[in-house]
C-alpha positions as CSV (number, residue, x, y, z in Angstrom):
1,X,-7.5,33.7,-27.5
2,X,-9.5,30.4,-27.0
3,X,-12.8,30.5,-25.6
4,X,-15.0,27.9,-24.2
5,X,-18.5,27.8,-26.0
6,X,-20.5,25.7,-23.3
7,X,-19.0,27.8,-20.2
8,X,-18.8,30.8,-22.3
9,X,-15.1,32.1,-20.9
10,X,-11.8,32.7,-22.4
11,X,-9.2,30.8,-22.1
12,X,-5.5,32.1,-21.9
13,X,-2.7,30.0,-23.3
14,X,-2.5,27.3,-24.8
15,X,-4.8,24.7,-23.7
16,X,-6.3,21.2,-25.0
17,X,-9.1,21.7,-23.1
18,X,-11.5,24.0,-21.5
19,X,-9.8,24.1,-17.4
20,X,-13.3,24.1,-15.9
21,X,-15.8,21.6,-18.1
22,X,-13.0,19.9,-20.1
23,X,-15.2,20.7,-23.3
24,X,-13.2,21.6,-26.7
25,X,-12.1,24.9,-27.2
26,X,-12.3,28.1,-30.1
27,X,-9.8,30.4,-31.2
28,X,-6.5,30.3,-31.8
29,X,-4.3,29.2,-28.5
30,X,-1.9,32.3,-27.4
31,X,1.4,30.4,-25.7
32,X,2.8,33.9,-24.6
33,X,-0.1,34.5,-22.5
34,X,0.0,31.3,-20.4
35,X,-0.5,32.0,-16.6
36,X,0.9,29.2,-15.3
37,X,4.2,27.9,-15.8
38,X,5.4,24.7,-17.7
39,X,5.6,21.2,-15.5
40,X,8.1,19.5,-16.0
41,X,7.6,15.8,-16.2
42,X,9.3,13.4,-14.1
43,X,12.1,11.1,-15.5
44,X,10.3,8.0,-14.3
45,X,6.2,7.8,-13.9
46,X,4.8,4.7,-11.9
47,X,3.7,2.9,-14.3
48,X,7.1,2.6,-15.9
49,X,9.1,1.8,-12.5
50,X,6.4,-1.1,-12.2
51,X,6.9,-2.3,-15.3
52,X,10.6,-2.5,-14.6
53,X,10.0,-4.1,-11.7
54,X,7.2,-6.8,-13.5
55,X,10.3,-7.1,-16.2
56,X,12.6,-7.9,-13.9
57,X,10.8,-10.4,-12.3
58,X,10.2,-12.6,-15.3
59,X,13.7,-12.0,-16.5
60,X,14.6,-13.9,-13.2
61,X,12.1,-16.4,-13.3
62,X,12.7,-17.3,-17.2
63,X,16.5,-17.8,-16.1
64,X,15.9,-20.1,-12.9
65,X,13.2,-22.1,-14.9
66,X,15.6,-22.5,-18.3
67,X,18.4,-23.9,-15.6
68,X,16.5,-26.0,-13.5
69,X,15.6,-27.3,-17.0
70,X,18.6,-27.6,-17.7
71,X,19.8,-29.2,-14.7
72,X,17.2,-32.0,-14.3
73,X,13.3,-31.5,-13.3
74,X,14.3,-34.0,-9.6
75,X,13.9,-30.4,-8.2
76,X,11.5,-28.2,-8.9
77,X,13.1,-25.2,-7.2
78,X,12.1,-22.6,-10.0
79,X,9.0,-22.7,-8.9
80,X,9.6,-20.7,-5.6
81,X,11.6,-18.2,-7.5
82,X,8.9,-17.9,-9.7
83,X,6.6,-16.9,-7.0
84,X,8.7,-15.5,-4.7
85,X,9.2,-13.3,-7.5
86,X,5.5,-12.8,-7.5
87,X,5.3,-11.8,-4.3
88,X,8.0,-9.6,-3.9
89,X,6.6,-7.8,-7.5
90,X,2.9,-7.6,-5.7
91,X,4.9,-5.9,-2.2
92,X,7.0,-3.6,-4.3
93,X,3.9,-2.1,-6.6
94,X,2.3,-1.5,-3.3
95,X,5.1,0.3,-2.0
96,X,5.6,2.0,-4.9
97,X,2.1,3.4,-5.7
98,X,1.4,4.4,-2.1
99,X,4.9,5.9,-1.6
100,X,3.7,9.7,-0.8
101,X,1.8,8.6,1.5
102,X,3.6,6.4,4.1
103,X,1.6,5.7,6.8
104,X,-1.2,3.9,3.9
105,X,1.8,2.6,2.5
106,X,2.7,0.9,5.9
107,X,-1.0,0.0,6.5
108,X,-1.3,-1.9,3.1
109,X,2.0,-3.7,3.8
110,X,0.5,-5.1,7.2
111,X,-2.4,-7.0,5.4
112,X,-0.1,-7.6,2.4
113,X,2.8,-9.4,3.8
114,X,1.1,-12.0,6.3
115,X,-1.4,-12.9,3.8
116,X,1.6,-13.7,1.2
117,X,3.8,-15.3,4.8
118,X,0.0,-17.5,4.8
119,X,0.0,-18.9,1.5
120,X,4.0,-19.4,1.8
121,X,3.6,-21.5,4.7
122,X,0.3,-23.3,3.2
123,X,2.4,-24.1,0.1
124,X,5.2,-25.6,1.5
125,X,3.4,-27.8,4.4
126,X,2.0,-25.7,7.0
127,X,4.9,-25.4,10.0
128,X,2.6,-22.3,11.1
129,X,5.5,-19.7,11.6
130,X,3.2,-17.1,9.3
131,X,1.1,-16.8,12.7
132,X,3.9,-18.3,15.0
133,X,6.2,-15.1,13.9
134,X,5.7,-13.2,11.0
135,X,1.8,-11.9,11.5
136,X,2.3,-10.4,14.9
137,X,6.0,-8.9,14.4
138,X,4.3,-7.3,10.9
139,X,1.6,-5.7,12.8
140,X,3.7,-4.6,15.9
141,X,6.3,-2.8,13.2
142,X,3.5,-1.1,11.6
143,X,1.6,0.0,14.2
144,X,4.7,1.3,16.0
145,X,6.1,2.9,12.0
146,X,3.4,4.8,12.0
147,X,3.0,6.7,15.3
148,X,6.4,7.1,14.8
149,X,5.9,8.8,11.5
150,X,3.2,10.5,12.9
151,X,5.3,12.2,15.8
152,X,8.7,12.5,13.7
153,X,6.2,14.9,11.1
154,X,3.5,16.0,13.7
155,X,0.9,14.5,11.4
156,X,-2.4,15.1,12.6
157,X,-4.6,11.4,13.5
158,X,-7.2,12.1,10.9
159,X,-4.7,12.2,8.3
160,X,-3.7,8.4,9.2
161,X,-6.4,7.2,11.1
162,X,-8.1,5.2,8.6
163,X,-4.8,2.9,8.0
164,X,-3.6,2.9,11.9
165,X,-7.1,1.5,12.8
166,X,-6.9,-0.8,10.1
167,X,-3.5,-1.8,11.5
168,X,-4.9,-2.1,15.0
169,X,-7.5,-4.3,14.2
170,X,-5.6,-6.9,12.5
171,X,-3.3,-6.6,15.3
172,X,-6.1,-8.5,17.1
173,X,-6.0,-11.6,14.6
174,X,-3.7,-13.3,16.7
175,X,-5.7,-13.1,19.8
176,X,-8.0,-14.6,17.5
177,X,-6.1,-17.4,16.3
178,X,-5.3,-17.9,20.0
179,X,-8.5,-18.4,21.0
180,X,-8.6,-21.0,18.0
181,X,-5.8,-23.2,19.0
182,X,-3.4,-22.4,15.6
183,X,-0.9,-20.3,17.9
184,X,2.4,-22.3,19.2
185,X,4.6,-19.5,20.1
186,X,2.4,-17.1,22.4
187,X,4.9,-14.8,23.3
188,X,4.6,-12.6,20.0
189,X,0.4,-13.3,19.4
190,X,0.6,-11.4,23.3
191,X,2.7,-8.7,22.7
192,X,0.9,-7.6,19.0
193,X,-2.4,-7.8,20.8
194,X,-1.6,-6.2,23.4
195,X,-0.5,-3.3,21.5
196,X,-3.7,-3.0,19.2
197,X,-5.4,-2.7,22.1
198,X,-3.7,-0.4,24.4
199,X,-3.6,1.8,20.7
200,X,-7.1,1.3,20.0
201,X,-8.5,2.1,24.1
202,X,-6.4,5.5,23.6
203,X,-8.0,6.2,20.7
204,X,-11.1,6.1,22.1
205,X,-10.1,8.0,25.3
206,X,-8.6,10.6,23.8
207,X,-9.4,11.3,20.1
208,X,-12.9,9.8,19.9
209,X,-14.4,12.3,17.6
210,X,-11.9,12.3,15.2
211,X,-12.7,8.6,15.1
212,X,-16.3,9.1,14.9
213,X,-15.5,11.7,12.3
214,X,-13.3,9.0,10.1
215,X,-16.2,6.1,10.4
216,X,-18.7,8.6,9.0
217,X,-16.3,9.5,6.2
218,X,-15.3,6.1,5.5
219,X,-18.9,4.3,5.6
220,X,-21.0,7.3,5.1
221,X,-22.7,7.0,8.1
């Protein structure tokens, strides 16, 4: 039997470690009295799928770059595979370490993919359809993802408040940029604001202490 000298308890099985201070263990490990059973790793961690993903990427982006070498330099096309490759690599490890939870999954995506649509259009001259098209119809889908996640799995608001707030008040950028002069297309820059705030009054009206309770938790208030 292995003992722990600091928490002075025994220790059945077969352990690396004492289970309550993580301190090194005495005695001789017992396997047959193990309590709890054996866990089976999973096939694929994580960190492996995102370094499949990272490989994958720079497979593609060493091929476009060796043929548009090949091909003549008149174009520099590999460079937008190379950082749409980027992108979609940063969007993917996102996705993938936030997939059990879906509705911070969703939230992170919302800031994620207009800031990426931002520098796309900055990059390649500025014809403003990041906040023309893709900024409000991001936050609209995520806003309305969640709630609908929420409902389909009767997940209580505290469990997703954080993220849904989040998502609510960026839904309000566009009013923002409105106000600013950098919207075109109005018609979309309406409709997301509109919805952040008709989400964000109900909120208020009808679950404001678990807000108030998610504010003190996040800021320590």
């Amino acid at each position: 039997m292995q003992r722990c000298p600091s928490c002075r308890v025994t220790v059945a099985g077969h352990k690396t470690c004492c289970p309550l201070c993580g301190g090194q263990l005495s005695g001789t490990p017992e396997p047959d009295t193990e309590v709890f059973p054996a866990l089976e790793k999973p096939r694929f961690t994580t960190g492996f799928v995102l370094r499949l993903l990272a490989l994958i990427a720079i497979a593609v982006s060493v091929i476009c770059v060796l043929v548009n070498i090949a091909t003549g330099w008149h174009a520099l096309w590999s460079l937008f595979v190379v950082a749409g490759a980027v992108c979609v690599w940063v969007a993917a490890a996102v996705g993938v370490a936030y997939r059990r939870d879906m509705t911070q999954n969703i939230g992170w995506q919302v800031v994620l993919i207009p800031v990426l649509s931002f520098l796309w259009d900055w990059w390649t001259g500025w014809r403003g359809w990041s906040v023309d098209f893709v900024l409000p119809c991001v936050c609209i889908v995520g806003i309305l993802a969640m709630l609908l996640i929420a409902v389909l799995c009767k997940t209580p608001l505290r469990l997703f408040a954080g993220p849904f707030i989040g998502a609510c008040f960026f839904g309000l950028l566009p009013l923002v940029l409105i106000a600013c002069g950098r919207v075109r297309v109005l018609l979309p820059s309406l409709l997301c604001a509109g919805l952040a705030i008709l989400s964000l009054a109900a909120l208020v009206l009808f679950q404001w202490q678990t807000i108030k309770a998610e504010l003190q938790r996040r800021f320590h208030l």
